[in-house]
DOTORPA-118508 format. One record per atom (N, C-alpha, C): chain; residue number from 1; x, y, z. Coordinates in nm, 2 decimals. Example, Ala and Ser with C-alpha at 12.3 -4.5 7.8 and 13.67 -1.06 7.14 Angstrom:
REC chain resi     c1     c2     c3
REC     A    1   1.32  -0.57   0.78
REC     A    1   1.23  -0.45   0.78
REC     A    1   1.32  -0.33   0.78
REC     A    2   1.28  -0.22   0.71
REC     A    2   1.37  -0.11   0.71
REC     A    2   1.29   0.00   0.79
***
This chain:
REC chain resi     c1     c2     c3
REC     A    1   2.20   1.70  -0.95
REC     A    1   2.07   1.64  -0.96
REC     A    1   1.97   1.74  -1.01
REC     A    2   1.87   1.72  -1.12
REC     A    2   1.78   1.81  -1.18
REC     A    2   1.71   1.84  -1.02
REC     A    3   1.61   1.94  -1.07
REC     A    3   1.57   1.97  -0.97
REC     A    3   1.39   1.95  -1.06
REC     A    4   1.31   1.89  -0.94
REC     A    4   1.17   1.89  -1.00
REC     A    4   1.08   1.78  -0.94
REC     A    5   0.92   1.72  -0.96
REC     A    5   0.90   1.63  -0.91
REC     A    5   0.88   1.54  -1.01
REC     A    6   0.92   1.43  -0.98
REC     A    6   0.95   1.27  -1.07
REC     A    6   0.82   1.23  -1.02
REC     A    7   0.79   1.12  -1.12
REC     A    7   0.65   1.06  -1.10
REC     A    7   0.71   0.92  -1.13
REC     A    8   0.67   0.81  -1.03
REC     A    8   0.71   0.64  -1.07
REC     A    8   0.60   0.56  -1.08
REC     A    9   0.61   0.51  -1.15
REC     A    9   0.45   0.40  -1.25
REC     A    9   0.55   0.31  -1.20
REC     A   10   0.47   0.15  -1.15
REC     A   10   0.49   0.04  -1.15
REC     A   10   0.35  -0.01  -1.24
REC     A   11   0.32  -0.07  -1.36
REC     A   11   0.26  -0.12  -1.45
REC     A   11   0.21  -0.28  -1.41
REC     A   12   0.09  -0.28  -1.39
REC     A   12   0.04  -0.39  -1.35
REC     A   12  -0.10  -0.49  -1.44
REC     A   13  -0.11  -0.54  -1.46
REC     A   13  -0.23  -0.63  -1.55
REC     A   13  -0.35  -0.55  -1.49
REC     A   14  -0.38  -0.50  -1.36
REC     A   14  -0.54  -0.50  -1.31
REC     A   14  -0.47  -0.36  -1.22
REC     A   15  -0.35  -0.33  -1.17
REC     A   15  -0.35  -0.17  -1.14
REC     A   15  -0.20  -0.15  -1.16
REC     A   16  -0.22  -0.02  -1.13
REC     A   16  -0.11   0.08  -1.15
REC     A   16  -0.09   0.13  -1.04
REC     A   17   0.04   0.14  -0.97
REC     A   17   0.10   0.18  -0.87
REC     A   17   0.13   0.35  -0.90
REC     A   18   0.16   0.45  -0.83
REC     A   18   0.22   0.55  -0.84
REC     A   18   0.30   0.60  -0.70
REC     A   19   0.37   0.67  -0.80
REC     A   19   0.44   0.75  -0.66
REC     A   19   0.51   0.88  -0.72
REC     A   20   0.57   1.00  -0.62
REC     A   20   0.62   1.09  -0.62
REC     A   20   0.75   1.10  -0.55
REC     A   21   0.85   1.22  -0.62
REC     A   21   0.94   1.23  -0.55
REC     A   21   0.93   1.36  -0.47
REC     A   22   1.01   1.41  -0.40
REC     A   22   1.02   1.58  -0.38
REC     A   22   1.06   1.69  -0.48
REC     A   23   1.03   1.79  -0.47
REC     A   23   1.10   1.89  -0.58
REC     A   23   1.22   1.86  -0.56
REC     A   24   1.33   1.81  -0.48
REC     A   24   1.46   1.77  -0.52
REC     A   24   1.51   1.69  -0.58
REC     A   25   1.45   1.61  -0.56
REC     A   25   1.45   1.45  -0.62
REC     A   25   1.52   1.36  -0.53
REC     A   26   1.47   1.38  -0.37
REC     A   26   1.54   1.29  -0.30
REC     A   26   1.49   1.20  -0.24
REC     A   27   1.33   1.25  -0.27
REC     A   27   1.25   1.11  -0.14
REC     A   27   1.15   1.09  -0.22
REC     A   28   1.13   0.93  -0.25
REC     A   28   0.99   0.88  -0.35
REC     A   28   0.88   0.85  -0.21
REC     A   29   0.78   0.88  -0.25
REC     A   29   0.66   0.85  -0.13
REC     A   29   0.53   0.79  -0.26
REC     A   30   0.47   0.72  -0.20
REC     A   30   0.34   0.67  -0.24
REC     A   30   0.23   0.75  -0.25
REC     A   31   0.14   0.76  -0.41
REC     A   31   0.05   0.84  -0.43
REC     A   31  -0.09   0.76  -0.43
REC     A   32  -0.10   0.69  -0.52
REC     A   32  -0.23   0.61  -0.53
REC     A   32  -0.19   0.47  -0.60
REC     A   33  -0.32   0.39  -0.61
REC     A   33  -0.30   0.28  -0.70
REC     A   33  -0.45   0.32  -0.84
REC     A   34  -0.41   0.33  -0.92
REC     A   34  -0.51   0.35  -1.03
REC     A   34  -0.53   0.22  -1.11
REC     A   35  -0.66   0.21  -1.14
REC     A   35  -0.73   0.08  -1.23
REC     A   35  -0.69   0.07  -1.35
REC     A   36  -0.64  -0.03  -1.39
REC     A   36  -0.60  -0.03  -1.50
REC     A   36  -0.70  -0.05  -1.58
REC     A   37  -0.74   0.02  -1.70
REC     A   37  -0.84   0.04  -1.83
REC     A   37  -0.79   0.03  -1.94
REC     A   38  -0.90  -0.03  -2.02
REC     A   38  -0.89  -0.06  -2.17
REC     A   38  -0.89   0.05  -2.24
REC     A   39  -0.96   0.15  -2.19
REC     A   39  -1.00   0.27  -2.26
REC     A   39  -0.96   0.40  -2.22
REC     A   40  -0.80   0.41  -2.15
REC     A   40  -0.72   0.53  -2.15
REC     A   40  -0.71   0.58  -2.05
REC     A   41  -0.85   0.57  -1.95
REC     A   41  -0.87   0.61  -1.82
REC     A   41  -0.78   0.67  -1.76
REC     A   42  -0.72   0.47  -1.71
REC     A   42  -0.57   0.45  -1.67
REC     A   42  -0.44   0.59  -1.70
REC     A   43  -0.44   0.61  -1.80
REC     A   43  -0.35   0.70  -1.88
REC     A   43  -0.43   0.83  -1.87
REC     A   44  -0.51   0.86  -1.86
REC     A   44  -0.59   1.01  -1.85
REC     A   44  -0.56   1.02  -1.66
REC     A   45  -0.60   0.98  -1.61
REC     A   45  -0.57   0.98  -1.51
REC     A   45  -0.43   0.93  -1.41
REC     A   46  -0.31   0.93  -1.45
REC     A   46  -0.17   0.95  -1.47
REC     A   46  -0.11   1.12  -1.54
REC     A   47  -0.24   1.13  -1.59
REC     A   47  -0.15   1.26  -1.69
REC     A   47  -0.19   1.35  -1.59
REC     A   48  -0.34   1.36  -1.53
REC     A   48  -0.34   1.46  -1.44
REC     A   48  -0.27   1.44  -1.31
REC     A   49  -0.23   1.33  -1.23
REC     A   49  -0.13   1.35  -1.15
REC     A   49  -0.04   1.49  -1.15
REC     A   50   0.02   1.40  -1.32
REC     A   50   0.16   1.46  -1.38
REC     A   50   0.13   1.64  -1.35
REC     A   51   0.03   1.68  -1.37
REC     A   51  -0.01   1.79  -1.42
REC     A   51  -0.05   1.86  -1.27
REC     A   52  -0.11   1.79  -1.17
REC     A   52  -0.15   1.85  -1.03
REC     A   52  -0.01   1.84  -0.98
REC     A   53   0.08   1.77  -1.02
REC     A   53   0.17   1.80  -0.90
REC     A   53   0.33   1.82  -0.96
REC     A   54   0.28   1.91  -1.11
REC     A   54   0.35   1.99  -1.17
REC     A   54   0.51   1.90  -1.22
REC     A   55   0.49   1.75  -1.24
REC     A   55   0.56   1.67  -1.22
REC     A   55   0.67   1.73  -1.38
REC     A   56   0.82   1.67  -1.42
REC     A   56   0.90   1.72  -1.51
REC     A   56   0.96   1.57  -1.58
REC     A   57   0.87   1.47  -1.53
REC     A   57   0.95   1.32  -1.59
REC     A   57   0.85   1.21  -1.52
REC     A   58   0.82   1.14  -1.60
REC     A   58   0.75   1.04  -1.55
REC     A   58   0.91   0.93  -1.59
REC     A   59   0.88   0.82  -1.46
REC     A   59   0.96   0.69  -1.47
REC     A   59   0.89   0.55  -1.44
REC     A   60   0.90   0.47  -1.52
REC     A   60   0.84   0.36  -1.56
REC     A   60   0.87   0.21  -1.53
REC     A   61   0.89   0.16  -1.43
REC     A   61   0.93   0.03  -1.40
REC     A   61   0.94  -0.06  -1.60
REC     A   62   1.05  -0.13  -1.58
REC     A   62   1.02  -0.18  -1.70
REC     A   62   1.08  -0.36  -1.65
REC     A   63   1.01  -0.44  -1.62
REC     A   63   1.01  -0.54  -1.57
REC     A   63   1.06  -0.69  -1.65
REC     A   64   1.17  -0.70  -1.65
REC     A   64   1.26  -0.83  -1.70
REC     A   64   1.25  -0.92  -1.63
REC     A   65   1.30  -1.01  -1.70
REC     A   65   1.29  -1.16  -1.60
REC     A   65   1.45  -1.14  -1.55
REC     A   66   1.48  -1.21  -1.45
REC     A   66   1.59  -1.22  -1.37
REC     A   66   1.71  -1.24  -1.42
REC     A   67   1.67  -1.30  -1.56
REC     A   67   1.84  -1.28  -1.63
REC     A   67   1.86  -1.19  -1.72
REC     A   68   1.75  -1.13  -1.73
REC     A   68   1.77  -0.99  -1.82
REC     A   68   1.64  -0.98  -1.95
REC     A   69   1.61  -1.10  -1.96
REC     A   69   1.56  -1.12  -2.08
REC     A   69   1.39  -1.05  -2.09
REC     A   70   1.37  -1.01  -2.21
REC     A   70   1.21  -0.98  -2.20
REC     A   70   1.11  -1.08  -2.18
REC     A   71   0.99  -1.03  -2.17
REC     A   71   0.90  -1.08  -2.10
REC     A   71   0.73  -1.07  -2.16
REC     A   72   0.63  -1.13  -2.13
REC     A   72   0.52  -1.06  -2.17
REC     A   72   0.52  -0.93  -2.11
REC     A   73   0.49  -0.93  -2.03
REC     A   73   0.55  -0.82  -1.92
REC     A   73   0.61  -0.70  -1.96
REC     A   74   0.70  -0.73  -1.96
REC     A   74   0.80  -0.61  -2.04
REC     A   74   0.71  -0.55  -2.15
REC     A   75   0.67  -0.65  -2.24
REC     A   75   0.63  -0.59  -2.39
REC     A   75   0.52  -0.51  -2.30
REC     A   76   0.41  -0.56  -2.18
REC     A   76   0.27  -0.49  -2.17
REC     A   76   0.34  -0.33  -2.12
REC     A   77   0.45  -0.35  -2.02
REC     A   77   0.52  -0.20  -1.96
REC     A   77   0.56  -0.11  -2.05
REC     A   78   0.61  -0.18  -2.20
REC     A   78   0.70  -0.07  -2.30
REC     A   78   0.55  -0.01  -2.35
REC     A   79   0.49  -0.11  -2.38
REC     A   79   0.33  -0.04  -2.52
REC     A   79   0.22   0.06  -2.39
REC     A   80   0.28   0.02  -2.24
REC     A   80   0.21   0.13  -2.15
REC     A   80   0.25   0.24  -2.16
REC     A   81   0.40   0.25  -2.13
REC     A   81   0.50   0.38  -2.14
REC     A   81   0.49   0.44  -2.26
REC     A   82   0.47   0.38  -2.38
REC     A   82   0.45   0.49  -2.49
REC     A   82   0.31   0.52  -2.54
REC     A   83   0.21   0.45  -2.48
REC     A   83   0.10   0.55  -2.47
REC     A   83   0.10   0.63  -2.37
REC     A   84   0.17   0.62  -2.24
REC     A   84   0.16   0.72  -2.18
REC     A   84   0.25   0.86  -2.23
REC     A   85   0.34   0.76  -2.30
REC     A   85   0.44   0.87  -2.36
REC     A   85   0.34   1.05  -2.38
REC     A   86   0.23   0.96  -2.46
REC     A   86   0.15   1.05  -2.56
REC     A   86   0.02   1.10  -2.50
REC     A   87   0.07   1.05  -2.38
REC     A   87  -0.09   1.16  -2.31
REC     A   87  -0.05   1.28  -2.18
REC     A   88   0.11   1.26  -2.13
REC     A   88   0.21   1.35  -2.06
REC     A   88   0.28   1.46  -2.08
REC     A   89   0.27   1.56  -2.08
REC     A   89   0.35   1.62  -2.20
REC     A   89   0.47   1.70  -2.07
REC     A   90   0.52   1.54  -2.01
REC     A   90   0.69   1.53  -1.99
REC     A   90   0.73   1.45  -2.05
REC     A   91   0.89   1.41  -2.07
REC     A   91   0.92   1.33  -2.09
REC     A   91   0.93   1.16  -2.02
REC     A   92   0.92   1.10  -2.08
REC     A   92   0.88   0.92  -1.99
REC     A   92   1.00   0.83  -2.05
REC     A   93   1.05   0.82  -1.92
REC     A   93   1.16   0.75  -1.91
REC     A   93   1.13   0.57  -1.89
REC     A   94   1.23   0.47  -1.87
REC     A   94   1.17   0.35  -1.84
REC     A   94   1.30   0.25  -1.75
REC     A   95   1.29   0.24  -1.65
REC     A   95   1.41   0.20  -1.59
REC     A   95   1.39   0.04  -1.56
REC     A   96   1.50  -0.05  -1.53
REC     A   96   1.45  -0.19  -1.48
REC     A   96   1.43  -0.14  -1.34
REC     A   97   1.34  -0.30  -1.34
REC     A   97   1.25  -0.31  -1.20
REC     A   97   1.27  -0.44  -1.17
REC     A   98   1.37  -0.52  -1.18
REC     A   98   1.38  -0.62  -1.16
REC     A   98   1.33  -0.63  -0.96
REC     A   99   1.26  -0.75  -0.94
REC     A   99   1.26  -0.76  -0.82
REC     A   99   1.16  -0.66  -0.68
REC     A  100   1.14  -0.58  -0.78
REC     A  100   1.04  -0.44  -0.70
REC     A  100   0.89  -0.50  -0.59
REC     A  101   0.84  -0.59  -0.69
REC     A  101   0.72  -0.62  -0.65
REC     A  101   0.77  -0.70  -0.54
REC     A  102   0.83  -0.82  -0.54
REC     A  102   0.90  -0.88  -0.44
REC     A  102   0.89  -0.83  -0.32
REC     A  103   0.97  -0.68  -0.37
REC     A  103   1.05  -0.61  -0.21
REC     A  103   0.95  -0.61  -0.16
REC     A  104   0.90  -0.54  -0.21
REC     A  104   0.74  -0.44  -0.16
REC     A  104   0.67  -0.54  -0.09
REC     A  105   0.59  -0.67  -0.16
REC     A  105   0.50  -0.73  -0.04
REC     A  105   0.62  -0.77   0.03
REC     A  106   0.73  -0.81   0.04
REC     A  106   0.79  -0.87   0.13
REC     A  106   0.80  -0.76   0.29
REC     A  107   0.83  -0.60   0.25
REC     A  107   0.83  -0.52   0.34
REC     A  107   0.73  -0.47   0.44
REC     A  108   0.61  -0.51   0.27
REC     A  108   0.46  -0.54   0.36
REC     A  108   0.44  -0.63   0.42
REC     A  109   0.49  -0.74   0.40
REC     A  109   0.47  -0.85   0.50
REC     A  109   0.51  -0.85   0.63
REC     A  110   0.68  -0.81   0.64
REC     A  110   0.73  -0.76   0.71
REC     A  110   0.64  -0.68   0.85
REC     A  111   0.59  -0.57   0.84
REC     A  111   0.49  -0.49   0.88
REC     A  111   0.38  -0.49   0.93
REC     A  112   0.34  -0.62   0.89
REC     A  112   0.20  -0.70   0.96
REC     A  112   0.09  -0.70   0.87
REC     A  113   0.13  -0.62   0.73
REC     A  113   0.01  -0.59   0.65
REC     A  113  -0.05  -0.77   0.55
REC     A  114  -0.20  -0.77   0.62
REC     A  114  -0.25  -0.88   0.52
REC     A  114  -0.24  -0.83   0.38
REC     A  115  -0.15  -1.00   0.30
REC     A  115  -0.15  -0.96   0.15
REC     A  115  -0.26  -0.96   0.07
REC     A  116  -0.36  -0.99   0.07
REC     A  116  -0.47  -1.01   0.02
REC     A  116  -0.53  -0.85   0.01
REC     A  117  -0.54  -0.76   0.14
REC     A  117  -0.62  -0.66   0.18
REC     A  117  -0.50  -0.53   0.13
REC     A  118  -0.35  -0.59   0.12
REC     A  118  -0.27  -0.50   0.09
REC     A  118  -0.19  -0.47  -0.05
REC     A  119  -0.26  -0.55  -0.16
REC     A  119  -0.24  -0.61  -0.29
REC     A  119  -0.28  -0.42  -0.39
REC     A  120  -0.36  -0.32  -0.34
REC     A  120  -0.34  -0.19  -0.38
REC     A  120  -0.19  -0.10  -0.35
REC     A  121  -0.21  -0.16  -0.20
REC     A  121  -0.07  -0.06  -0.13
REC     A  121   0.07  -0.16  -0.22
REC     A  122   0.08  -0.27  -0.23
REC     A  122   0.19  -0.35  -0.30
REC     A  122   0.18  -0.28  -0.43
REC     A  123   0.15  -0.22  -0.50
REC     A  123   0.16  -0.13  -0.59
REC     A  123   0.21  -0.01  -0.62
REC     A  124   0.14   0.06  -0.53
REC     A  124   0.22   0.23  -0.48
REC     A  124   0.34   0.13  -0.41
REC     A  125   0.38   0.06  -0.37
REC     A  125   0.50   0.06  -0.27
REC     A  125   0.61  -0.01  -0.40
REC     A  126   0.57  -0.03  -0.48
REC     A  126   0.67  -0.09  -0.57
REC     A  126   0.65   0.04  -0.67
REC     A  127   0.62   0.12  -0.72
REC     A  127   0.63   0.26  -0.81
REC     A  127   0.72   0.30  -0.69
REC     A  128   0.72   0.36  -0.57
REC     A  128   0.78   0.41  -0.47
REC     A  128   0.94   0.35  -0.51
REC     A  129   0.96   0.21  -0.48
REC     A  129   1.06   0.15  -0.49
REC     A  129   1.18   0.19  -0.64
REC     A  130   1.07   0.16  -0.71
REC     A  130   1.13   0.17  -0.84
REC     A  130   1.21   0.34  -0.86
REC     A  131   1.09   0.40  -0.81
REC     A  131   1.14   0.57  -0.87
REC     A  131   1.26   0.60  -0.74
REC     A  132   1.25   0.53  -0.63
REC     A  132   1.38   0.58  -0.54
REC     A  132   1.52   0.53  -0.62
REC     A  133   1.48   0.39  -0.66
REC     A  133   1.61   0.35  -0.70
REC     A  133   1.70   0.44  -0.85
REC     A  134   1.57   0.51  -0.90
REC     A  134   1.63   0.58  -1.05
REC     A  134   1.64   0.75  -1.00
REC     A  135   1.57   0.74  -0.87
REC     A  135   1.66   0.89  -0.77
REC     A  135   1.80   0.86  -0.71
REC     A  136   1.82   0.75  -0.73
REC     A  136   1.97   0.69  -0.64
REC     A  136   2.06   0.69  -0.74
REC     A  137   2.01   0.60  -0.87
REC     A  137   2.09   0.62  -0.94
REC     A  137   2.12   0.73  -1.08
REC     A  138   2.03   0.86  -1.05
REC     A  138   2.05   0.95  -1.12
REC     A  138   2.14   1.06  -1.01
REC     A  139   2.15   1.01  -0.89
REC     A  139   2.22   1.08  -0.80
REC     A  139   2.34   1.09  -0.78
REC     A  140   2.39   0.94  -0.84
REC     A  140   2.50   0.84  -0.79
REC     A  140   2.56   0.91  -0.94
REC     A  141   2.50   0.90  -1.08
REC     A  141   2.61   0.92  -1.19
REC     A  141   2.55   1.03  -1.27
REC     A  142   2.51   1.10  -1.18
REC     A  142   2.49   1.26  -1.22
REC     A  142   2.41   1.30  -1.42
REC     A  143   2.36   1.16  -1.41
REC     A  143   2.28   1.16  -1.55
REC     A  143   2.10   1.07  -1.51
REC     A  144   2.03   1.10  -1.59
REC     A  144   1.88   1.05  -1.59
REC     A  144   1.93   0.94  -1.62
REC     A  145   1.80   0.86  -1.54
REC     A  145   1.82   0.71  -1.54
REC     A  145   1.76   0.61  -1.64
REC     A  146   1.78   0.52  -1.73
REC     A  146   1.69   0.43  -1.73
REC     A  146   1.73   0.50  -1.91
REC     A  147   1.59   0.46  -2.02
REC     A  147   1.60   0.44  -2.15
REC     A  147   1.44   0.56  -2.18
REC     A  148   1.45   0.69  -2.24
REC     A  148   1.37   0.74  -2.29
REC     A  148   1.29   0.65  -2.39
REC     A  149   1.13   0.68  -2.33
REC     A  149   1.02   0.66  -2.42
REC     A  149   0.97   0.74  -2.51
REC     A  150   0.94   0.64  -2.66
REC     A  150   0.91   0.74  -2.76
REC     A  150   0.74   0.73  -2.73
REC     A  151   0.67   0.85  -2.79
REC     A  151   0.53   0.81  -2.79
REC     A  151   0.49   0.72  -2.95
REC     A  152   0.43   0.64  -2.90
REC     A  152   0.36   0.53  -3.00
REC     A  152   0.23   0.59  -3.10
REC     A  153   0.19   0.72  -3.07
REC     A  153   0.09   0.79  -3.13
REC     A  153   0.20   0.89  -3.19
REC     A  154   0.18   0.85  -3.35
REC     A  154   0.24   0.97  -3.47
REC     A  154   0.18   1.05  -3.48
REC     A  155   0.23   1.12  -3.60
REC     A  155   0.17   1.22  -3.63
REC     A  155   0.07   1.24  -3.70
***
């Protein structure tokens, strides 16, 4: 297992989930939920996460429909991940997420949390989700998970 801290985006129309792993890469925990912006914000403020918490890989929910197929969705997650590509200077990975958001309010619900009042935390808790599952499975076959993002801003 590399050693370092991973950063997990869940990609959303109106916010952005995050989360962290440990410097080992064993435990994802919930960082914030950030606004999603027209004007880069969003992405300026993901890069200093990356940067406060010395992060070596961002990972990116990349969200399909249930039988595999793309999505609008998908397309809004890919064109997020490669501008973020270009404002991180780690590398940005993109793993599926099939099913993430689900778990998450479902665990929230679970919990007693109102969904209405808990619709920020359903965000960090699905980045959480996402990035444990690409800590399990970079654990499980001793390779990084998911499909490297190129940045969308040339030269």
């Amino acid at each position: 297992m590399r050693m370092g801290v991973r950063i997990g985006i869940d990609v959303g129309k109106v916010r952005i989930g995050v989360s962290r792993s440990d410097l080992h890469g064993m435990l994802a925990t919930p960082v914030e939920t950030v606004a999603r912006s027209e004007d880069a914000a969003d992405r300026r403020r993901i890069a200093r996460i990356v940067d406060e918490l010395e992060a070596v890989e961002v990972i990116v929910g990349l969200p399909l429909a249930l039988s595999g197929a793309r999505t609008a969705s998908t397309d809004d997650a890919v064109a997020f991940a490669r501008s973020l590509a270009g404002e991180v200077g780690v590398p940005v990975r993109m793993v599926d997420e099939r099913l993430t958001t689900m778990s998450a309010s479902s665990a929230l619900r679970a919990s007693g949390k109102n969904s209405k009042k808990a619709r920020p935390v359903v965000d960090q808790v699905a980045a959480t989700i996402i990035l444990q599952h690409a800590l399990d499975a970079e654990r499980a076959t001793g390779r990084p998970p998911g499909d490297p993002v190129e940045t969308s801003i040339g030269p």
